[in-house]
Backbone as a chain_set.jsonl record, in Angstrom:
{"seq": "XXXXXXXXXXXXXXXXXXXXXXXXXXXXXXXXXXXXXXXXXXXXXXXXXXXXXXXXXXXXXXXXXXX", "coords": {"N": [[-0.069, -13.255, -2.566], [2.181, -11.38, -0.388], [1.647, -8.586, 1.951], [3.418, -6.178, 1.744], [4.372, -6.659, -0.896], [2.162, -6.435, -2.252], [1.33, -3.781, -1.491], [3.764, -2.273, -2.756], [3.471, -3.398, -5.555], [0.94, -2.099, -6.243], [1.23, 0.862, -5.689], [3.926, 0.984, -7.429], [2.43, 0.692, -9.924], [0.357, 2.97, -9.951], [0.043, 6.028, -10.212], [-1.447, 7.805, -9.409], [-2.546, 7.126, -7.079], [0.177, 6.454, -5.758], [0.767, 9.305, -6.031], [-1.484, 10.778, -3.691], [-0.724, 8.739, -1.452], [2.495, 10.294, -1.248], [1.55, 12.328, -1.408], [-0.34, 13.356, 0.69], [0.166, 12.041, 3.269], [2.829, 12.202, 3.605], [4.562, 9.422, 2.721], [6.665, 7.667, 1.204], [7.181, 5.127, -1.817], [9.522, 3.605, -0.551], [9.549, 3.458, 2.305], [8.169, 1.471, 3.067], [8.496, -1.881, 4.822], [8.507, -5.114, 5.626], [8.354, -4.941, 8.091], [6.704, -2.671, 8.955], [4.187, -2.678, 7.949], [2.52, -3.849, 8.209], [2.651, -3.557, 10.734], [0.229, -1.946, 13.029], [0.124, -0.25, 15.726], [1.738, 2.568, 15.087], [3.033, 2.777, 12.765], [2.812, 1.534, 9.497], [0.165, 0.221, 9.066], [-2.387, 0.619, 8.649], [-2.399, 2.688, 6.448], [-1.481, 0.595, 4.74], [-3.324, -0.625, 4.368], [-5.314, 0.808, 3.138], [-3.876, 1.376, 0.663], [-3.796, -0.971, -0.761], [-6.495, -1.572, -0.969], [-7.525, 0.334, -2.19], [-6.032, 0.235, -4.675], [-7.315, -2.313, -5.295], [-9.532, -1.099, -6.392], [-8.82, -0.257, -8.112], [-8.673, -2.034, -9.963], [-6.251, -3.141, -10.161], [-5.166, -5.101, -8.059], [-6.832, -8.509, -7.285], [-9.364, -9.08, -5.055], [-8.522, -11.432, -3.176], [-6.256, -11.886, -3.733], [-4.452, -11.199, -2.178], [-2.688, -11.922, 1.029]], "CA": [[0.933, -12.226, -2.526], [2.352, -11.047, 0.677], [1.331, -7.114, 1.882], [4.195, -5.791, 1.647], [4.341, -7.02, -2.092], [0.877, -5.524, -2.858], [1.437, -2.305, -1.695], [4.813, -2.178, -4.011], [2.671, -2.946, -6.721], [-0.136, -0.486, -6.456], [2.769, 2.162, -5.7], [4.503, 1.056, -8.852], [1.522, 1.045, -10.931], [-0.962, 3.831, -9.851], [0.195, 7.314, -10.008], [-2.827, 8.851, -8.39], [-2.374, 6.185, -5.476], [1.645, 6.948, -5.48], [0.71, 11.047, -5.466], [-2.0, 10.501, -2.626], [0.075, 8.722, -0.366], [3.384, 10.619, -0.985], [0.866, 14.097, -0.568], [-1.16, 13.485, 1.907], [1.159, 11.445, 4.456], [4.306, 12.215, 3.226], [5.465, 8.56, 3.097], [7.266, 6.935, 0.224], [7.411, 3.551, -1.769], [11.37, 2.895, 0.014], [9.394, 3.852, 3.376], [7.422, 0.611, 3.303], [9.082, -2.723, 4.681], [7.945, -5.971, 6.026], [7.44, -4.934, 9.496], [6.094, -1.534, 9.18], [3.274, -3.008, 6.907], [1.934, -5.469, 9.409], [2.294, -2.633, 12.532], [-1.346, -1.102, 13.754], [0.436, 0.767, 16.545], [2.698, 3.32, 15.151], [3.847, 1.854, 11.891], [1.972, 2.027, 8.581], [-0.671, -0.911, 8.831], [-3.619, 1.221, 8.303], [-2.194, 3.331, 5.17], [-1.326, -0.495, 3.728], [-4.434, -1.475, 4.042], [-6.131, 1.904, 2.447], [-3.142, 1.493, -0.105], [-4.753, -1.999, -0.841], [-7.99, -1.276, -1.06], [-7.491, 1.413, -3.52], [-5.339, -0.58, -5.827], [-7.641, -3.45, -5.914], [-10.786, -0.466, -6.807], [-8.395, 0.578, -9.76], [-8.139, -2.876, -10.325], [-4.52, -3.8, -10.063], [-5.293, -6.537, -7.527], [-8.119, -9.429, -6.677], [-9.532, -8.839, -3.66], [-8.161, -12.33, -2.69], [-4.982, -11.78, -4.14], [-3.409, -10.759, -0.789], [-2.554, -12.818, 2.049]], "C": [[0.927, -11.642, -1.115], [1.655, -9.576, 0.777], [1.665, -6.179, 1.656], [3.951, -5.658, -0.503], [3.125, -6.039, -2.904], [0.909, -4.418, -2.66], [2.73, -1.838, -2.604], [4.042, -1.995, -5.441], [2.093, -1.911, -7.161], [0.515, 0.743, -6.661], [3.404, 2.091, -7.171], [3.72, 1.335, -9.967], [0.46, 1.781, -11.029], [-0.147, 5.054, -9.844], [-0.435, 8.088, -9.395], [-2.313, 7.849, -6.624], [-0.928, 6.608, -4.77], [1.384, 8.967, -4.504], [0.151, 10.939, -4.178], [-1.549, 10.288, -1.478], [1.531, 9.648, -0.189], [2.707, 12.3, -0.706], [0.566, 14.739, 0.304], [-0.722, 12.746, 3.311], [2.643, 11.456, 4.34], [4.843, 10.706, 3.467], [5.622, 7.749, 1.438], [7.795, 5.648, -0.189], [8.666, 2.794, -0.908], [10.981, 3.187, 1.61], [8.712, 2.391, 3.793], [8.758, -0.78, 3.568], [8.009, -3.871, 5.515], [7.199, -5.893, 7.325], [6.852, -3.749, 9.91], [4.436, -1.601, 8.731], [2.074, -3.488, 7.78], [1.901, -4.48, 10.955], [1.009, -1.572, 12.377], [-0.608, -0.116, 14.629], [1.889, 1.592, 16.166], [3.506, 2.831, 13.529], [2.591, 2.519, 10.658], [1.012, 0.825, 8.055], [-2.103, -0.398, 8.017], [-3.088, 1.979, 6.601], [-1.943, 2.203, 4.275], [-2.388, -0.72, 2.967], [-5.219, -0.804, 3.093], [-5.409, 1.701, 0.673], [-3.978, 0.222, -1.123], [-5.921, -1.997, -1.586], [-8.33, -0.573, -2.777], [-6.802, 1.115, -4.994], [-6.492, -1.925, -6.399], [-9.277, -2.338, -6.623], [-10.292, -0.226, -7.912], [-8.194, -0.875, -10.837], [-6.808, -3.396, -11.105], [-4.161, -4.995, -9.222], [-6.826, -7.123, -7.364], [-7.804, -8.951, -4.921], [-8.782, -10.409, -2.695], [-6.66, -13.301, -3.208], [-3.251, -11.625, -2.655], [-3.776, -11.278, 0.248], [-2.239, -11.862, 2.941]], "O": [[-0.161, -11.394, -0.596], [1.058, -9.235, -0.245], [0.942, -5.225, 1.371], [3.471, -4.719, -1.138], [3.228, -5.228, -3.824], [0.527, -3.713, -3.594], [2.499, -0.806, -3.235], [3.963, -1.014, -6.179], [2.39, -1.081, -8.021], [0.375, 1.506, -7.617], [3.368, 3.044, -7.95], [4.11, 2.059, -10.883], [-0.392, 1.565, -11.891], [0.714, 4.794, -9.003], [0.039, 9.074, -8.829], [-1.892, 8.142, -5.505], [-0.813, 6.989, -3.605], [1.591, 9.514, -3.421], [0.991, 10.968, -3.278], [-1.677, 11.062, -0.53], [1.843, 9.816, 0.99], [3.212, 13.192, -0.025], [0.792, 15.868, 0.74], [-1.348, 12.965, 4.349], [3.445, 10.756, 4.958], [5.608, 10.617, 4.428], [4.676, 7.377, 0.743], [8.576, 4.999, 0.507], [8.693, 1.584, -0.682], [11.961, 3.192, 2.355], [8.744, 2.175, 5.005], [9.746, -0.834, 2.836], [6.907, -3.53, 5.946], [6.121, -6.368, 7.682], [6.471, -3.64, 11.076], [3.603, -0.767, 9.086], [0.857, -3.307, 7.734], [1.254, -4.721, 11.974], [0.98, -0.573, 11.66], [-0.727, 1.038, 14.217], [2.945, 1.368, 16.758], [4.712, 2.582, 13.537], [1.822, 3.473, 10.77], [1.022, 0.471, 6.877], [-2.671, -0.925, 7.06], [-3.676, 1.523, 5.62], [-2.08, 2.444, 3.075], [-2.583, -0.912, 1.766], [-5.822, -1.46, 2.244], [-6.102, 1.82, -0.337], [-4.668, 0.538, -2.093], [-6.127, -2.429, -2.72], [-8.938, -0.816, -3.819], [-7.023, 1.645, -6.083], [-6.523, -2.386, -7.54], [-10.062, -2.965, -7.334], [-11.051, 0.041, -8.845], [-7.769, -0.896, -11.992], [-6.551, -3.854, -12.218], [-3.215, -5.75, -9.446], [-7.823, -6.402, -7.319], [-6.898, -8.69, -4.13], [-8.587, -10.256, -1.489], [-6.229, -14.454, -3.155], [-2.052, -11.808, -2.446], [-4.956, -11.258, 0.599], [-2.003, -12.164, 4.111]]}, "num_chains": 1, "name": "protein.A"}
């Protein structure tokens, strides 16, 4: 599954993960796209990856689920 894709998921299916990010960074699932995902400088690479992370601890993804 692409990164993009996985953070959709988690977003769609975590509510705590959804609140979190839309609380604490103000940024929202329709804020995420292919090339914001994938940008380190200035973009939202790092909040993907946290997004990620935290979805696969609630288990909603394999850690080797995402490409």
């Amino acid at each position: 599954m692409e990164k993009l894709e996985a953070v959709q998921k988690v977003l769609r299916f975590s509510h705590p993960i959804r609140e979190w990010c839309e609380g604490d960074h103000g940024i929202y699932f329709d804020d995420f796209d292919e090339q914001n995902v994938d940008d380190y400088d200035g973009g939202y690479g790092d909040l993907a990856d946290e997004i990620i992370e935290r979805g696969i601890a609630e288990n909603l993804l394999e850690e080797d689920e995402v490409s």
